[in-house]
C-alpha positions in Angstrom: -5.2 -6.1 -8.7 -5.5 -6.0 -12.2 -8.3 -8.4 -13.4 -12.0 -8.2 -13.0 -12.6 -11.5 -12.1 -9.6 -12.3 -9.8 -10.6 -8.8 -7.9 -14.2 -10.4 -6.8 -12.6 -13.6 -5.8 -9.7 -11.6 -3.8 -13.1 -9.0 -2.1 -14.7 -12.0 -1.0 -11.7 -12.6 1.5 -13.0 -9.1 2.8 -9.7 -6.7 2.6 -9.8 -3.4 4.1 -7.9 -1.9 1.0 -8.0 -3.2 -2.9 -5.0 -1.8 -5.0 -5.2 -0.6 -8.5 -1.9 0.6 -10.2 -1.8 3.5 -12.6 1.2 3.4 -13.0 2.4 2.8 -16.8 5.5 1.2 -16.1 4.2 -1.6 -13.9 3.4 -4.8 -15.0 0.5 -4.9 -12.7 -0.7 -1.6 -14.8 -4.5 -1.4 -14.7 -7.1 0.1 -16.9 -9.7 -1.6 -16.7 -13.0 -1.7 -15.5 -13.3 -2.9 -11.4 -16.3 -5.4 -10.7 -18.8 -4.9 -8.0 -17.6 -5.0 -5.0 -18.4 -4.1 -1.1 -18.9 -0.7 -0.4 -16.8 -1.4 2.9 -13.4 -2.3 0.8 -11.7 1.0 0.0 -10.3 1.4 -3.4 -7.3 2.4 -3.5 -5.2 4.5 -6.7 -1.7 3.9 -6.4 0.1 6.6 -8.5 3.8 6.8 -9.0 4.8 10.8 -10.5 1.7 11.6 -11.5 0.1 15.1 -12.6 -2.5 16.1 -10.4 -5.1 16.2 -13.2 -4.7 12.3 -13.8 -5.5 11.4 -10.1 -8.4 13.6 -10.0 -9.9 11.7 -13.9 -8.8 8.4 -11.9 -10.3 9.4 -8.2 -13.6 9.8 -10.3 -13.9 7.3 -12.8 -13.1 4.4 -10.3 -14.6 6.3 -7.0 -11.8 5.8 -5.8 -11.8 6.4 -1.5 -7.5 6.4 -0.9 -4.9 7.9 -2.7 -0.9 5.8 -2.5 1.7 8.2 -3.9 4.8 6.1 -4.4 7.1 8.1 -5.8 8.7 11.5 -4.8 5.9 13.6 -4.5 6.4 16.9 -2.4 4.8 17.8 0.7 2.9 20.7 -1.1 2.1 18.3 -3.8 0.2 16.2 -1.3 -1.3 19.1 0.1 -3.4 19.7 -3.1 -5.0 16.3 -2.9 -5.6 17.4 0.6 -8.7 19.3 -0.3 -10.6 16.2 -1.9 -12.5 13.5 -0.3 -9.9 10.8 -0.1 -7.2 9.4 2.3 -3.8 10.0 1.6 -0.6 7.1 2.1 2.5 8.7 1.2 5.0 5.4 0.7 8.7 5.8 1.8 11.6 3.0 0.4 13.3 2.4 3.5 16.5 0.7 3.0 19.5 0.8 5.4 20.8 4.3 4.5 16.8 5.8 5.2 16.7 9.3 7.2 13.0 8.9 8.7 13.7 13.1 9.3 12.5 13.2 6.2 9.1 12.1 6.6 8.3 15.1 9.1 7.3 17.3 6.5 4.5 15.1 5.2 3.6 14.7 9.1 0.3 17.2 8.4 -0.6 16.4 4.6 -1.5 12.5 4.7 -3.3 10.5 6.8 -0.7 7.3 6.3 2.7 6.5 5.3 3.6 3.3 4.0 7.1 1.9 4.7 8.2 -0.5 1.5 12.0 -2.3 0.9 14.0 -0.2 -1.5 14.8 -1.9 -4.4 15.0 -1.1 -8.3 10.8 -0.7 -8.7 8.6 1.4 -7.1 6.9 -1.6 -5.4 6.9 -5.4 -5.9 10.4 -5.8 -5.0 9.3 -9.1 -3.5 11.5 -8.4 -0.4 11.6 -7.1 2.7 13.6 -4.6 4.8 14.8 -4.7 8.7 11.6 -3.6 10.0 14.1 -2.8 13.5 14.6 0.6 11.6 11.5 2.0 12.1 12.4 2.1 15.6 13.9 5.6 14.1 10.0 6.3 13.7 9.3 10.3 14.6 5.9 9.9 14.4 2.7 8.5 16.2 0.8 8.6 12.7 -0.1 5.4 12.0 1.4 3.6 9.2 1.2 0.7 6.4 3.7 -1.9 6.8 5.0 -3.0 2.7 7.7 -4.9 0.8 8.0 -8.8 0.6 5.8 -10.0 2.9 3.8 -13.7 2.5 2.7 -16.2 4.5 6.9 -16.9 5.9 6.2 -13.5 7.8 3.3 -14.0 9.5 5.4 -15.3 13.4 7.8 -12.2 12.6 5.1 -9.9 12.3 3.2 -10.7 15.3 6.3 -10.5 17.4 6.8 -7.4 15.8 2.9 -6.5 16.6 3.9 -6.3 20.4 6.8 -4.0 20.1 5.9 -0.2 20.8 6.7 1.1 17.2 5.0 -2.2 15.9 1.3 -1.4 17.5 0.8 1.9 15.2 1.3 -0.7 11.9 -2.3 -0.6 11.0 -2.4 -2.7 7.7 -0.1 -4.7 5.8 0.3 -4.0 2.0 0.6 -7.7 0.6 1.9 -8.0 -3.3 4.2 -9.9 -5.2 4.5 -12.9 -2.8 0.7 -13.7 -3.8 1.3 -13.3 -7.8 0.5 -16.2 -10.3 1.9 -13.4 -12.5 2.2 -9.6 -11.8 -1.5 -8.5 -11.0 -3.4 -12.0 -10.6 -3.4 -12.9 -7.3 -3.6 -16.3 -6.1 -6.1 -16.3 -4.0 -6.1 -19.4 -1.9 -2.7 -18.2 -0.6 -4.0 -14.7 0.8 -7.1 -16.7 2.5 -4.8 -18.7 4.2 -2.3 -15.6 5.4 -5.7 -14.5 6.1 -6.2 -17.1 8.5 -2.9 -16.9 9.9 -3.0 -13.8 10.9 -5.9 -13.9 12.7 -4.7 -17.0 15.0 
């Protein structure tokens, strides 16, 4: 999210998660100033490379409750940010070539990873990868489920909702396929995925 006003229309659809990129190279770059909104929607920071000291400025001046580290932090890395009040998501780019071995050293030092399509961004790719791989999944940590997904995905989700390695998805991450332009969401569109979802 990037604008005041389209950030209270999108918290009255009561997410569990609202994303802010601080990321400079994104166009959905924000650094502004976030509305009033629920105490029961966690902020989220999402943070691609960044020094530790410009999380913490950001964790405080946007109370901030979840940290997303998109790019390639290191286990010890997240391990720092380990010792302040927030939840961790530690995104992977899974594409076909994806070793999921790889994720086992972050097993202790986040509380979620997020699986998003590889592609030449960090995010907002607009497409999305065979979720069959994460039947390579060596974990039981729950996880985020990113990368391309709109209201077309909704029947291929639930079907993939009743598979074993589909029940530990415990949020979609929804982006680019709800953009009027990068950062203004169009908001009808998520109440209706909303909706759909839910039936």
């Amino acid at each position: 999210m990037k604008y005041p006003e389209n950030i209270q229309e999108a918290a009255q659809l009561q997410p569990d998660y609202l994303g802010l990129i601080f990321y400079e190279k994104s166009p959905r770059y924000f650094n502004g100033i976030v509305p009033e909104i629920s105490k029961s929607i966690q902020k989220v920071g999402v943070f691609v490379n960044a020094p530790l000291n410009e999380i913490l400025e950001k964790i405080k001046l946007y109370d901030l409750q979840v940290i997303q580290l998109h790019g390639n932090e290191s286990p010890d890395f997240c391990d720092l940010l380990k010792h302040i009040n927030v939840e961790i998501i530690k995104a992977f780019q899974v594409d076909d070539t994806f070793d999921f071995e790889t994720i086992q050293q972050y097993e202790n030092v986040c509380d979620y990873f997020l699986f998003d399509t590889k592609g030449k961004h960090f995010g907002g790719n607009g497409t999305t990868f065979n979720w069959q791989l994460l039947e390579n999944y060596p974990s039981q940590k729950p996880y985020f489920l990113s990368g391309g997904i709109g209201i077309g995905e909704v029947s291929q989700f639930k079907d993939f909702q009743t598979t074993v390695i589909g029940k530990l998805c415990i949020a979609i991450d929804v982006n680019s396929k709800f953009e009027i332009q990068p950062g203004l969401k169009n908001t009808q569109q998520l109440k209706e995925f909303k909706n759909e979802l839910s039936r």
